[in-house]
gemmi code that builds the backbone of each chain (N, CA, C; Angstrom):
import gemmi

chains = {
    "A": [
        ("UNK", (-5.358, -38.883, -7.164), (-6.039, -37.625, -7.495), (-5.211, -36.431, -7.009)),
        ("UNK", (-4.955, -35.725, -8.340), (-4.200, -34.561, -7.534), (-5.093, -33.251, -6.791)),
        ("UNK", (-4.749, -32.981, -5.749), (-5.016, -32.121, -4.911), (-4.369, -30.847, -4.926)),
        ("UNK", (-3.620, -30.298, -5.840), (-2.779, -29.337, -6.139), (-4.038, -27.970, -6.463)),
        ("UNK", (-4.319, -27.207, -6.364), (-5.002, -25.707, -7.057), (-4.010, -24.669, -6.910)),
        ("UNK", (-4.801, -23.912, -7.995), (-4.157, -22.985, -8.185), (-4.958, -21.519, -7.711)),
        ("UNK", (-3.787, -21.146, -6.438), (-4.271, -20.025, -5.581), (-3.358, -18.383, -5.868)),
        ("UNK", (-4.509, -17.775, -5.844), (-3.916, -16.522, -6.247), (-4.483, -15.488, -5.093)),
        ("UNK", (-3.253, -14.576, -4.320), (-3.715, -13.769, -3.485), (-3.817, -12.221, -4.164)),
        ("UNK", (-4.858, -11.536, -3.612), (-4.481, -10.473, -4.250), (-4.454, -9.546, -3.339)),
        ("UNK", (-3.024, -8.858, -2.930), (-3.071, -7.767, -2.358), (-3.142, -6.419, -2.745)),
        ("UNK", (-3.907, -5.282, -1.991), (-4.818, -3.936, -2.930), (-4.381, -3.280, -1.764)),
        ("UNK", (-3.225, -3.006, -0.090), (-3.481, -1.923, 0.802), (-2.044, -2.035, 1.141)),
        ("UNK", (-1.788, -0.986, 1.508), (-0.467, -0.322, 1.858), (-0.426, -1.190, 3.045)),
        ("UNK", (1.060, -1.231, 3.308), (1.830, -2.108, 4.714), (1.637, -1.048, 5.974)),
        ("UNK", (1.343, -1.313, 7.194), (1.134, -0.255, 8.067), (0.161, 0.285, 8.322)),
        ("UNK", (-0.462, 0.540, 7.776), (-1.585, 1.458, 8.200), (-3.099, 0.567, 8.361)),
        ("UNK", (-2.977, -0.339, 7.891), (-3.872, -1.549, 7.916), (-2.998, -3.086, 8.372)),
        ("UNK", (-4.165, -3.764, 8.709), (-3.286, -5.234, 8.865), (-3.481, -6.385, 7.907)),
        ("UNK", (-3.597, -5.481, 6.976), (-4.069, -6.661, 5.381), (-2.922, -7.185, 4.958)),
        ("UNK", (-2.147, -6.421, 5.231), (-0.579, -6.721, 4.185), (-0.278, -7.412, 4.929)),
        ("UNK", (0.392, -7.748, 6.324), (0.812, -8.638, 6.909), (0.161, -9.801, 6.757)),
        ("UNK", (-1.421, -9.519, 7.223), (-2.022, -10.848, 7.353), (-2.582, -12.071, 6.072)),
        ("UNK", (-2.226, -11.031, 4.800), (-2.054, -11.528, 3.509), (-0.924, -12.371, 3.272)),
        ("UNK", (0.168, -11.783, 3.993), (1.865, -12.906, 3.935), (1.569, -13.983, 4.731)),
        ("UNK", (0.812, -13.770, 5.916), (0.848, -14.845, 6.884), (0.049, -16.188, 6.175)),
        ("UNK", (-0.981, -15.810, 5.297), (-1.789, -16.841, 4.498), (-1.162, -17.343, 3.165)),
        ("UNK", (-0.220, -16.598, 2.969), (0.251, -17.064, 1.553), (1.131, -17.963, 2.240)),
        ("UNK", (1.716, -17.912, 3.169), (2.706, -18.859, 3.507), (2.277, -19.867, 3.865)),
        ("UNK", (1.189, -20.413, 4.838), (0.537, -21.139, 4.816), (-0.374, -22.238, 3.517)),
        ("UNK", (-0.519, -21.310, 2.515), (-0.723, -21.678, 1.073), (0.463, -22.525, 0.569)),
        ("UNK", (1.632, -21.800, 0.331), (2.564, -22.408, 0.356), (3.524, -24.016, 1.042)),
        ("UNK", (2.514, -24.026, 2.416), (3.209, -24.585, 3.215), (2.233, -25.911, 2.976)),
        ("UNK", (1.503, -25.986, 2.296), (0.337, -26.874, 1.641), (0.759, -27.686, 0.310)),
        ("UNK", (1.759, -26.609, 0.011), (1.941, -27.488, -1.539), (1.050, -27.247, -2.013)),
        ("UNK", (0.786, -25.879, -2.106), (-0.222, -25.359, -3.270), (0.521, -24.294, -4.681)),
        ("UNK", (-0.097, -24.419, -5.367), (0.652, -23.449, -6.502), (0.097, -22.145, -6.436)),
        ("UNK", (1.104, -21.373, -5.957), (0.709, -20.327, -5.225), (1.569, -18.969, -6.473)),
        ("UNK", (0.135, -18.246, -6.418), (0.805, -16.535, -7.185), (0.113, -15.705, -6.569)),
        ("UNK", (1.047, -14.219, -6.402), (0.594, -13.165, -5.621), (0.505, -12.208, -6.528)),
        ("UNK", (-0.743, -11.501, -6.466), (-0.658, -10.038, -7.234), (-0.983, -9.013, -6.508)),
        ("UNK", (0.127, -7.840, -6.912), (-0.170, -6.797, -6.337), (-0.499, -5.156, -7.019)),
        ("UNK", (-2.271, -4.696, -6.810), (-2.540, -4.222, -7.326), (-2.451, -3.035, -6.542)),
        ("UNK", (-2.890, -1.874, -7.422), (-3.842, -0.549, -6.191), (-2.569, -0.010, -5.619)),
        ("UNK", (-2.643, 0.238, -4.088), (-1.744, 0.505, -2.979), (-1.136, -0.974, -2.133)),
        ("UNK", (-1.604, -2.202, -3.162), (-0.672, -3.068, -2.872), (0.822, -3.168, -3.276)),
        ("UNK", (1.122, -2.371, -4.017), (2.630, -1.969, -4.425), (3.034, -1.628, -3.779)),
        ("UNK", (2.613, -0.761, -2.767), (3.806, -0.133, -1.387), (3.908, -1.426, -0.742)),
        ("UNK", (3.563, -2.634, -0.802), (3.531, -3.315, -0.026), (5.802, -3.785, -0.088)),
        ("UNK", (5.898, -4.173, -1.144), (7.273, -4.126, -1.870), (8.140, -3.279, -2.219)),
        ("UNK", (8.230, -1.991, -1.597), (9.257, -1.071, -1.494), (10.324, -1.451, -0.304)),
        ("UNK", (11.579, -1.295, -1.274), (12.699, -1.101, -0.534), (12.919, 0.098, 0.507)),
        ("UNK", (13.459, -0.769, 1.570), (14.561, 0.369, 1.790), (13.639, 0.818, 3.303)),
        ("UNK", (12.256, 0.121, 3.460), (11.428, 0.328, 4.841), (11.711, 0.143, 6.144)),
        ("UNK", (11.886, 1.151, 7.042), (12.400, 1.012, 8.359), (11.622, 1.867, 8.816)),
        ("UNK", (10.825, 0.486, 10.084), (9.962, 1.062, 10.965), (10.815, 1.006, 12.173)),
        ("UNK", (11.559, 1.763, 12.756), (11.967, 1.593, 13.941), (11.277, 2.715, 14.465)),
        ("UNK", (10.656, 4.277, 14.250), (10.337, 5.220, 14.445), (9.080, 4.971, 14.787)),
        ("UNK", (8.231, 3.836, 14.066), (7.197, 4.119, 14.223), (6.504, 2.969, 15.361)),
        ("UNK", (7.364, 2.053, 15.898), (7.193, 0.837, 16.695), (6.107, -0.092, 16.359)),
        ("UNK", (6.420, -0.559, 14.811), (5.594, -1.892, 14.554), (6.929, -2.626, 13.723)),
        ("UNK", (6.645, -3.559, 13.967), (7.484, -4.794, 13.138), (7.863, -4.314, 11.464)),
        ("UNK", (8.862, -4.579, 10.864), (9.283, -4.602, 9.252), (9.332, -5.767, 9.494)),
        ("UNK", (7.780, -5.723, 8.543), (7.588, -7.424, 7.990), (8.318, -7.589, 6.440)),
        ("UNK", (9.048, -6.602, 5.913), (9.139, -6.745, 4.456), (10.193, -7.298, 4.004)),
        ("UNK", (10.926, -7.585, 5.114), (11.943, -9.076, 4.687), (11.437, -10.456, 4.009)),
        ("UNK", (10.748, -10.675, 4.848), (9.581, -11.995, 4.399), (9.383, -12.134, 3.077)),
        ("UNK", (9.123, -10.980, 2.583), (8.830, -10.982, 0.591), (10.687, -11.676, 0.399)),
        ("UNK", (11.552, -11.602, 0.619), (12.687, -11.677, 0.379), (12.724, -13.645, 0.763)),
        ("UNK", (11.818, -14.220, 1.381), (12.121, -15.238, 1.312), (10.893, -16.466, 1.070)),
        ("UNK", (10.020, -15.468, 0.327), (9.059, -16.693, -0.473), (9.622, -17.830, -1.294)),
        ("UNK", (10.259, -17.082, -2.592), (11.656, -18.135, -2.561), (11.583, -19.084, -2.167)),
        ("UNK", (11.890, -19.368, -1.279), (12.514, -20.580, -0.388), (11.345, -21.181, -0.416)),
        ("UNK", (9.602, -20.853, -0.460), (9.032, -21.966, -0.184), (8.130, -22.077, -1.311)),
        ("UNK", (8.945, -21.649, -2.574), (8.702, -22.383, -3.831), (7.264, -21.125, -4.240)),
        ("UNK", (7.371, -20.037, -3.555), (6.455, -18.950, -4.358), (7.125, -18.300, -4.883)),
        ("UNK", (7.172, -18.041, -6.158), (8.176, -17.664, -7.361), (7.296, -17.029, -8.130)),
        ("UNK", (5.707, -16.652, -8.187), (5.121, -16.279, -9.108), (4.553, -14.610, -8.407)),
        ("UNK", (4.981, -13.879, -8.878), (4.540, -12.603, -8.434), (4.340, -11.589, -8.850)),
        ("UNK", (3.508, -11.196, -9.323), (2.342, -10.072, -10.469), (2.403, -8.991, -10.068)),
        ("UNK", (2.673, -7.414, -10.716), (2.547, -6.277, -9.990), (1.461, -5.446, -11.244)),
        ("UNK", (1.181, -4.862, -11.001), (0.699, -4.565, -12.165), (0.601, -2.797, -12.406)),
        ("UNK", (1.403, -2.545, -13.752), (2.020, -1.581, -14.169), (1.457, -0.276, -14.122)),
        ("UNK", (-0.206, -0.335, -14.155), (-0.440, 0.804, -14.229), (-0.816, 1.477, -12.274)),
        ("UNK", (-0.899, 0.370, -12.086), (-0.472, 0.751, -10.428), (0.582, 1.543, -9.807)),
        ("UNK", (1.649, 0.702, -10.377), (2.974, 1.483, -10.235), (2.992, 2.880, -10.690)),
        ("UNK", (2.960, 2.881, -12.267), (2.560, 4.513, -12.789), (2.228, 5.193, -11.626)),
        ("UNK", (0.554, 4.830, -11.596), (0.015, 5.760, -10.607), (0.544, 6.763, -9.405)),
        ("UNK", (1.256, 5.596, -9.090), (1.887, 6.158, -8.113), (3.817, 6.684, -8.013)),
        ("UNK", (4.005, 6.940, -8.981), (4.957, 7.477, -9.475), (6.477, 6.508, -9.167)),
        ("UNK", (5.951, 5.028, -8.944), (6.934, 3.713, -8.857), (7.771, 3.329, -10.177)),
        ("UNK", (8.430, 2.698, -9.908), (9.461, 2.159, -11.119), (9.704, 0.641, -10.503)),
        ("UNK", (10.157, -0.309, -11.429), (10.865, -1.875, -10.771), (11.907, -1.434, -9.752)),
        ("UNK", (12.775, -0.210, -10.392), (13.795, -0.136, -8.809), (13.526, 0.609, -7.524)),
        ("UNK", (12.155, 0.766, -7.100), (11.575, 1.488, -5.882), (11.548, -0.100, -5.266)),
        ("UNK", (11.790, -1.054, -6.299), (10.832, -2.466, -5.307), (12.232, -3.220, -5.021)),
        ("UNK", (11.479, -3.973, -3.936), (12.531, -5.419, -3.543), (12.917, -6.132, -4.653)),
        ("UNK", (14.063, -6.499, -4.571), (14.500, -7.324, -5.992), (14.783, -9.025, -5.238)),
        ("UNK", (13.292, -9.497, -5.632), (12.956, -11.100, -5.579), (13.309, -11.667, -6.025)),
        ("UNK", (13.774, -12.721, -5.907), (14.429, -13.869, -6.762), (13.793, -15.237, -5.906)),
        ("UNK", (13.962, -16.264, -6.888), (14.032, -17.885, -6.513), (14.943, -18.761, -7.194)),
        ("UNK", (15.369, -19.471, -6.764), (16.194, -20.466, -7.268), (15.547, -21.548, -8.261)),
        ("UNK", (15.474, -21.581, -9.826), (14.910, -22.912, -10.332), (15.366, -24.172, -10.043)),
        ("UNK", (14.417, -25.115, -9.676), (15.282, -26.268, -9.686), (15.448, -27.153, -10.875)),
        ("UNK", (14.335, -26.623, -11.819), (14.321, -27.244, -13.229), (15.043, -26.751, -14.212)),
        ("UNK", (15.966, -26.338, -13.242), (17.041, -25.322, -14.562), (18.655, -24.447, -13.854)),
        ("UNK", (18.508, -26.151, -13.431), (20.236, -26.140, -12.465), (20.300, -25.352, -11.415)),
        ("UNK", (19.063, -24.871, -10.488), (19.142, -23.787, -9.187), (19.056, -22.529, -10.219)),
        ("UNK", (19.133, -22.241, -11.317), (19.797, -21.035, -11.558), (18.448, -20.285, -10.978)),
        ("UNK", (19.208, -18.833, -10.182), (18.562, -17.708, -9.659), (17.785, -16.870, -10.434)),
        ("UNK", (16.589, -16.479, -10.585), (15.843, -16.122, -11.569), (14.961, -14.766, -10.545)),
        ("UNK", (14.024, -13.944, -11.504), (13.197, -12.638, -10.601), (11.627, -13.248, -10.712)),
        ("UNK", (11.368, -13.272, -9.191), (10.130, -13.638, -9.252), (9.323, -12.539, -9.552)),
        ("UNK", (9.399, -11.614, -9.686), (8.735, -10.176, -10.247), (8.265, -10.020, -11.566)),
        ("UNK", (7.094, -10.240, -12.123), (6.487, -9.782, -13.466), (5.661, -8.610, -13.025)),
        ("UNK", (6.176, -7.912, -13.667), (5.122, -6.460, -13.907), (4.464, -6.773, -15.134)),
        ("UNK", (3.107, -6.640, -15.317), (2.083, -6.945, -16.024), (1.220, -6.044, -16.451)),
        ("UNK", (0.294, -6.087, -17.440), (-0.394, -4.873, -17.939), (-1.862, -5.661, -17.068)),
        ("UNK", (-2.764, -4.391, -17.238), (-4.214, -4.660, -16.363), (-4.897, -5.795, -17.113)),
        ("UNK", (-4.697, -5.792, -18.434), (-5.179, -6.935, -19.274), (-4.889, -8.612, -19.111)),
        ("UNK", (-3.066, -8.392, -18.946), (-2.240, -9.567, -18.526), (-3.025, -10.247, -17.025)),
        ("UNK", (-3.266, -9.128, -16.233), (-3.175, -9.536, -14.668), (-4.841, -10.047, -14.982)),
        ("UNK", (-5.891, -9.820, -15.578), (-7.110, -10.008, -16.114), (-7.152, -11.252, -16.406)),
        ("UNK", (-6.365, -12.369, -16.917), (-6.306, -13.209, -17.489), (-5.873, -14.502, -16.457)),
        ("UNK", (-4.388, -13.920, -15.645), (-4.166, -14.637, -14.575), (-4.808, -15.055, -13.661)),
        ("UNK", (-6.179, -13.604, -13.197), (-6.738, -14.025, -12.688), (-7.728, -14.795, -12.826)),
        ("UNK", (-8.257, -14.912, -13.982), (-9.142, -15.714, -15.109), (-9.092, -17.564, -14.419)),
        ("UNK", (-7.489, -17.538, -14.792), (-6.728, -19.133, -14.483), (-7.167, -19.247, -13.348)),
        ("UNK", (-7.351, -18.608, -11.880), (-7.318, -19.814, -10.656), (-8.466, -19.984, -10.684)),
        ("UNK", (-8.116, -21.345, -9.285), (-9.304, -21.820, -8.765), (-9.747, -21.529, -7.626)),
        ("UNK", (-8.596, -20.611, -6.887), (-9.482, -20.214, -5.349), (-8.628, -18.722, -5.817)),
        ("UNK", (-9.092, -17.251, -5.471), (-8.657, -16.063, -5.443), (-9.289, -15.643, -4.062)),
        ("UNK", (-8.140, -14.844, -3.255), (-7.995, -14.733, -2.127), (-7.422, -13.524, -1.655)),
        ("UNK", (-8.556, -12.294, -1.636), (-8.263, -10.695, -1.805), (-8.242, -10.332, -0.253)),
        ("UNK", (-7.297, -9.190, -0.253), (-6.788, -8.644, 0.904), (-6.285, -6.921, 0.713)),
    ],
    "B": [
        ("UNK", (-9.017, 31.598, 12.571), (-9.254, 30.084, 13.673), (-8.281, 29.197, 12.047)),
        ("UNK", (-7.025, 29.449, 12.141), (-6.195, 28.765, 11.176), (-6.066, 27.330, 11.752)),
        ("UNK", (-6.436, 26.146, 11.082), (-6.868, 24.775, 11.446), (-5.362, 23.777, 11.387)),
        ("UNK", (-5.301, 23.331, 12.158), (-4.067, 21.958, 11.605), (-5.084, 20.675, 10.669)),
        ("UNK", (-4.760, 20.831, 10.130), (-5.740, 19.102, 9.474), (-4.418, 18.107, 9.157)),
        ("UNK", (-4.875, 17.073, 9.716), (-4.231, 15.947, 9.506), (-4.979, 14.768, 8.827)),
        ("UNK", (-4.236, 14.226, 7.583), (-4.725, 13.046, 6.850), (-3.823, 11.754, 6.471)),
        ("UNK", (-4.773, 10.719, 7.535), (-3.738, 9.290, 7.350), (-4.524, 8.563, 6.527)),
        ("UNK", (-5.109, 8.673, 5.638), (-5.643, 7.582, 5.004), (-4.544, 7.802, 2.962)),
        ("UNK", (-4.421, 6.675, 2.253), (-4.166, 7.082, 1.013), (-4.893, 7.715, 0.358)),
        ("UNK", (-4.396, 8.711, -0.586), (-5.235, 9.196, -1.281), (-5.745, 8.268, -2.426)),
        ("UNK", (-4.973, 7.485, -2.692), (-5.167, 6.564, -4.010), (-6.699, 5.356, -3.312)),
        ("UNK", (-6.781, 5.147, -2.266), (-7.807, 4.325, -1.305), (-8.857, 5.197, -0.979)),
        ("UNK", (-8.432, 6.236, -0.644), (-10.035, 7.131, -0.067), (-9.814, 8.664, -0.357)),
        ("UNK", (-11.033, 9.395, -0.346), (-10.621, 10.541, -1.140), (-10.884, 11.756, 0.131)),
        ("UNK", (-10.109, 11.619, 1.551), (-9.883, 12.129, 2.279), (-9.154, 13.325, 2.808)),
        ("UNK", (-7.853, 13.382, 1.354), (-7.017, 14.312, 1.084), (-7.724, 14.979, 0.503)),
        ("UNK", (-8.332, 14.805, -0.277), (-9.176, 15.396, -1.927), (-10.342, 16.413, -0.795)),
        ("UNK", (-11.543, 15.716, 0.160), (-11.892, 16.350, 0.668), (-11.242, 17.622, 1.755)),
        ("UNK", (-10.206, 17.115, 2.176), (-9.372, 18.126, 3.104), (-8.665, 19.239, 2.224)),
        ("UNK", (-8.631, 19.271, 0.841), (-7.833, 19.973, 0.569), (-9.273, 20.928, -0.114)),
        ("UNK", (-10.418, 20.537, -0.034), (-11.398, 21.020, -1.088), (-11.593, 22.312, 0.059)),
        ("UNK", (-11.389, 21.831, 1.253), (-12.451, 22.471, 2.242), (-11.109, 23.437, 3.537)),
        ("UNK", (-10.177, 23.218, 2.976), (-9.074, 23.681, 4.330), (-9.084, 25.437, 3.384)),
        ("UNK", (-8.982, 26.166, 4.480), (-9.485, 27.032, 4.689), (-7.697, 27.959, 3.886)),
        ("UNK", (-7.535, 29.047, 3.384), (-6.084, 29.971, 3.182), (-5.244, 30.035, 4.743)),
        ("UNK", (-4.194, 29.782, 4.945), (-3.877, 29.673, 5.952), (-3.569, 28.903, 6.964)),
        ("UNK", (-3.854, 27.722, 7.070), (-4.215, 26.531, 7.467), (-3.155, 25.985, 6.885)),
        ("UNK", (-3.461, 24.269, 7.881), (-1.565, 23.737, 7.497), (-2.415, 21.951, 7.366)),
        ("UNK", (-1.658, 21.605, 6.353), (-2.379, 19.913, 6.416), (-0.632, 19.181, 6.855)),
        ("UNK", (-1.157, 17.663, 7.328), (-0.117, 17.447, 7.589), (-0.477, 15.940, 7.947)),
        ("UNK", (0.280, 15.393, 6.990), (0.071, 13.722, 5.944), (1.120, 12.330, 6.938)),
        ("UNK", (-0.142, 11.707, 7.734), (0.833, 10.745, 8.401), (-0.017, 9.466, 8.116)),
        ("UNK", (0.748, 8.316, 8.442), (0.435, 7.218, 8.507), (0.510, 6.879, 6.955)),
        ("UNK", (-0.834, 6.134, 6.636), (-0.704, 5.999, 4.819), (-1.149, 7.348, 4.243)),
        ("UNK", (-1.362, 8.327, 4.747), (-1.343, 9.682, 4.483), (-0.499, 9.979, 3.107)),
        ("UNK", (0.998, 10.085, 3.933), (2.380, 10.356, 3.453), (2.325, 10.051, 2.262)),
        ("UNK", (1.136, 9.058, 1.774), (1.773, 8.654, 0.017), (1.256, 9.684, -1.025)),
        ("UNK", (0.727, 10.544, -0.473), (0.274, 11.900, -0.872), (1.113, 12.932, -1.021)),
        ("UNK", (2.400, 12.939, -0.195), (3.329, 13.899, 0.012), (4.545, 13.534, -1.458)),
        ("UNK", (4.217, 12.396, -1.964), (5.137, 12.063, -3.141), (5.318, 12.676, -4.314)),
        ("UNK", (6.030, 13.150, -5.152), (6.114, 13.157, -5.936), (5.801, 12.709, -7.330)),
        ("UNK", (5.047, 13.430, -8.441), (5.290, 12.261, -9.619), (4.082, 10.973, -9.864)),
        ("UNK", (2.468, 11.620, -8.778), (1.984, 10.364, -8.519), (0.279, 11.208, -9.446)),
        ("UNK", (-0.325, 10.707, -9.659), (-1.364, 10.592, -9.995), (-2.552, 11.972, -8.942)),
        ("UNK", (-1.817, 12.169, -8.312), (-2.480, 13.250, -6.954), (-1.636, 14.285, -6.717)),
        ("UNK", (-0.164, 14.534, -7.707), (1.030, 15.055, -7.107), (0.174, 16.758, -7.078)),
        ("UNK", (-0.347, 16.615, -8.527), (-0.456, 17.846, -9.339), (-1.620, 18.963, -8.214)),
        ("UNK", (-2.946, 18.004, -7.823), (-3.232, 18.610, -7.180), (-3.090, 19.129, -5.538)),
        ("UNK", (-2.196, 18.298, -5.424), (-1.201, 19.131, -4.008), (-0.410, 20.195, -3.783)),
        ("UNK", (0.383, 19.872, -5.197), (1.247, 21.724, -5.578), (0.065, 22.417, -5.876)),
        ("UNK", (-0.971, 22.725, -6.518), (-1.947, 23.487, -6.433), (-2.506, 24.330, -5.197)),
        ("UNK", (-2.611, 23.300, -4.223), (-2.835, 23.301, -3.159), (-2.108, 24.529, -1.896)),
        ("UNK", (-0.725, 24.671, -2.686), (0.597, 24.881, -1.900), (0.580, 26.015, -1.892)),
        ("UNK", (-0.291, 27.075, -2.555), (-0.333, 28.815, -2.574), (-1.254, 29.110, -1.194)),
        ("UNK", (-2.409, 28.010, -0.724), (-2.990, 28.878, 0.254), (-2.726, 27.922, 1.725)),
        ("UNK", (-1.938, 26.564, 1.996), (-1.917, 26.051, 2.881), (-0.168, 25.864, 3.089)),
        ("UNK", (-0.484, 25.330, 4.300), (1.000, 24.872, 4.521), (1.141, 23.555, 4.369)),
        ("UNK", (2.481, 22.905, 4.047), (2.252, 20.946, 3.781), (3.321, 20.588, 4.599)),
        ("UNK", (2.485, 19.848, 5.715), (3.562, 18.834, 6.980), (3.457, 17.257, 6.408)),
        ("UNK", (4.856, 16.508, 6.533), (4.297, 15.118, 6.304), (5.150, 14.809, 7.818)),
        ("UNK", (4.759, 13.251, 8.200), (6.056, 13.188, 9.156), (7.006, 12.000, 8.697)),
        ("UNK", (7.963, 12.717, 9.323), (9.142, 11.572, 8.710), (9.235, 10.089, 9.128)),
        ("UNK", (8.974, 9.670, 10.418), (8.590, 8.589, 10.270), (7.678, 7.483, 9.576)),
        ("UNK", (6.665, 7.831, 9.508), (5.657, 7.196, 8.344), (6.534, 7.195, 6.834)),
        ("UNK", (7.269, 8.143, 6.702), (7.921, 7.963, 5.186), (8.654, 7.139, 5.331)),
        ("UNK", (9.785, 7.181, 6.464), (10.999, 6.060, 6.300), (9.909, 4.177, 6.740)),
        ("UNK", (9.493, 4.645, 7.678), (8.619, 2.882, 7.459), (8.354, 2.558, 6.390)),
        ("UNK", (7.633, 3.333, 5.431), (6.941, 2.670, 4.020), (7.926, 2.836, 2.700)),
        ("UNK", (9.100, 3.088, 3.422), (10.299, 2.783, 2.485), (10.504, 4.360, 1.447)),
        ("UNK", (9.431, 5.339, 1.419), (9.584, 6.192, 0.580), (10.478, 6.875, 0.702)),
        ("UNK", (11.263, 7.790, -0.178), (12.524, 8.345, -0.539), (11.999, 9.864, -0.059)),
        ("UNK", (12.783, 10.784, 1.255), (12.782, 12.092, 1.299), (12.845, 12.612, 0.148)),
        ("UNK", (13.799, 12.310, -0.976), (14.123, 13.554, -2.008), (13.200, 12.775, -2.903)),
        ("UNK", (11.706, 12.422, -2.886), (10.951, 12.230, -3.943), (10.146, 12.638, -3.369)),
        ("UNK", (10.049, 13.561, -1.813), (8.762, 14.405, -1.899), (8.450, 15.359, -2.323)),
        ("UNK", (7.279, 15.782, -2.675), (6.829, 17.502, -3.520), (7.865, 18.376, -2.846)),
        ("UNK", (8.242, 19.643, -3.381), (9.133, 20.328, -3.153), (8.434, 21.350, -1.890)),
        ("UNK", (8.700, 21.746, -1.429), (7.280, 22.448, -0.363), (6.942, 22.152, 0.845)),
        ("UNK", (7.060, 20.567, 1.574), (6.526, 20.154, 1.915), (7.455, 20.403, 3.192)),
        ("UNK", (7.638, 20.491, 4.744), (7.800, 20.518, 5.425), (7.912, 19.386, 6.416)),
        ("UNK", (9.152, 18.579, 6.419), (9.290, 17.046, 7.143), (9.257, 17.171, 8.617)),
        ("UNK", (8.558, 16.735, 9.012), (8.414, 16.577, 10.814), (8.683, 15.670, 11.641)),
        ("UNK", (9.589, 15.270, 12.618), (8.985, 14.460, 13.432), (7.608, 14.358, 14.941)),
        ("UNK", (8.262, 13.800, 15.843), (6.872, 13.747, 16.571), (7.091, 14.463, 17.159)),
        ("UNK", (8.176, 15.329, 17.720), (7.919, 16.901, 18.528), (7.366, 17.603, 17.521)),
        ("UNK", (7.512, 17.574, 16.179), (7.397, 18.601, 15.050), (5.479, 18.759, 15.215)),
        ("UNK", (4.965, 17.644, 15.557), (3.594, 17.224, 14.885), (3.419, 17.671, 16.109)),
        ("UNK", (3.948, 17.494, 17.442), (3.242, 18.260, 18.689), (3.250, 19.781, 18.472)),
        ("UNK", (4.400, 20.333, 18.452), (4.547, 22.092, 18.403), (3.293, 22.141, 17.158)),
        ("UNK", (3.266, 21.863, 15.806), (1.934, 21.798, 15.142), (1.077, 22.090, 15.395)),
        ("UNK", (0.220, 21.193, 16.589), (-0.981, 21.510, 16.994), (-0.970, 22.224, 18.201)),
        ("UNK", (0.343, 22.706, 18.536), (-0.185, 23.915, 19.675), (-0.126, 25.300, 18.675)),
        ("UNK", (0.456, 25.488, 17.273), (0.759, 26.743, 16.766), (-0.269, 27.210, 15.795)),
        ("UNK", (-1.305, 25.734, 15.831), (-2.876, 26.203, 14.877), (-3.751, 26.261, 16.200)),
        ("UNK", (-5.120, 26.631, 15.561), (-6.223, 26.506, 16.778), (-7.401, 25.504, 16.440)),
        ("UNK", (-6.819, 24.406, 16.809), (-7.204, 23.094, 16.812), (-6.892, 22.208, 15.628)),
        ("UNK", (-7.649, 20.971, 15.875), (-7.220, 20.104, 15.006), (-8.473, 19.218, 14.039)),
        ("UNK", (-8.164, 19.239, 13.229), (-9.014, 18.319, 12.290), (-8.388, 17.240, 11.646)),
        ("UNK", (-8.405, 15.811, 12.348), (-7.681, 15.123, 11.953), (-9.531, 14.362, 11.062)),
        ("UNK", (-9.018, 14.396, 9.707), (-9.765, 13.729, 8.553), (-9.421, 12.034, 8.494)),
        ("UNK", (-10.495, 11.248, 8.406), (-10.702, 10.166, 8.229), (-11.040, 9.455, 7.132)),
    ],
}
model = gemmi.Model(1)
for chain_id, residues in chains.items():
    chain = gemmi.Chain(chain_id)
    for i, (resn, *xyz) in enumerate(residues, 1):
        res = gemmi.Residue()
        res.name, res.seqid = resn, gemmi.SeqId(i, " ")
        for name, pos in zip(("N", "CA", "C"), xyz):
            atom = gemmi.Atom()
            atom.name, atom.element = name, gemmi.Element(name[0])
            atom.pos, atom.b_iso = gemmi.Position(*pos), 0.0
            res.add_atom(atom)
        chain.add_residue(res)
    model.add_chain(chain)
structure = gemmi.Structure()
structure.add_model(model)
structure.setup_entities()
């Protein structure tokens, strides 16, 4: 019997100023670390969550935003942003981290775990799981 | 009695800016930290009514909160006055008091 589901997190709050964003990575990895089929979407002011270029040294809390840089590695490759979010907030694909994973069903080749999606698209994805897991 | 107001919450999450800016007085200085700062951007869904804003107040963001959350100095509103944390102290000794909005 397979034990596999399909888990979808959804992050909606800026990095920093709350402890959702962190403590949203800390569970996806754990998801991950399950051998679960794991996708992340990021809606709202979950988009700041994936901006480049963040350095907290000024403000003395941890830059957790490396970590997005190595889901990857534990086979989370599926990652939803959704477009009119970005708009909103006057984002583009190159304000964000540029994600990648390695396929293994397609010679390692390096691929972008990043789909930007319309509100309709992300409507549907979320439709598919079986456990959704908001933050 | 020219006010400092300070607002850390997003504007896109809570409408804290929206109230601070409804109610801050000609003269008066706001000044955008923490998830505040995503207010101080450019180009966003809230930009328009901040330059509005910019004929009767003054606009502080601080620079730290911008460089943590990765945002770009030259994509803030034009206007806006970058601070650090001496900046945000001299601030509230050069208004008469503080209204930090929640």
């Amino acid at each position: 019997m397979s034990t596999t589901k399909k888990f979808l997190y959804v992050n909606r709050k800026a990095p920093y100023g709350t402890i959702y964003a962190l403590e949203s990575l800390e569970v996806v990895l754990i998801g991950a670390a399950f051998e679960q089929d794991v996708s992340l979407a990021f809606i709202d002011d979950g988009v700041y969550e994936l901006t480049k270029g963040q350095d907290t040294k000024d403000i003395g809390m941890k830059n957790f935003s490396p970590t997005y840089s190595a889901l990857g590695d534990f086979d989370v490759s599926k990652i939803y942003i959704e477009k009119e979010s970005l708009e909103a907030r006057g984002l583009t694909l190159d304000d964000l981290l540029d994600l990648k994973y390695e396929d293994e069903d397609d010679d390692y080749a390096e691929k972008d775990s990043i789909h930007v999606v319309s509100r309709d698209e992300l409507a549907d994805i979320m439709d598919e799981q079986d456990v959704v897991l908001s933050f | 009695m020219a006010k400092l107001h300070t607002v850390n919450k997003s504007p896109f999450e809570r409408d804290a800016l929206e109230a601070c800016l409804r109610l801050a007085k000609k003269g008066s200085a706001v000044l955008l930290i923490e998830d505040g700062i995503y207010g101080a951007m450019s180009g966003t869904a809230i930009s328009d009514k901040v330059k509005q804003a910019m004929s009767d107040v003054s606009f502080y963001v601080l620079g730290p909160d911008v460089a943590a959350r990765g945002m770009k100095e030259d994509k803030i509103i034009d206007g806006f006055k970058i601070v650090d944390y001496n900046g945000f102290v001299d601030l509230t000794t050069e208004y008469d008091g503080v209204h930090a909005w929640l």
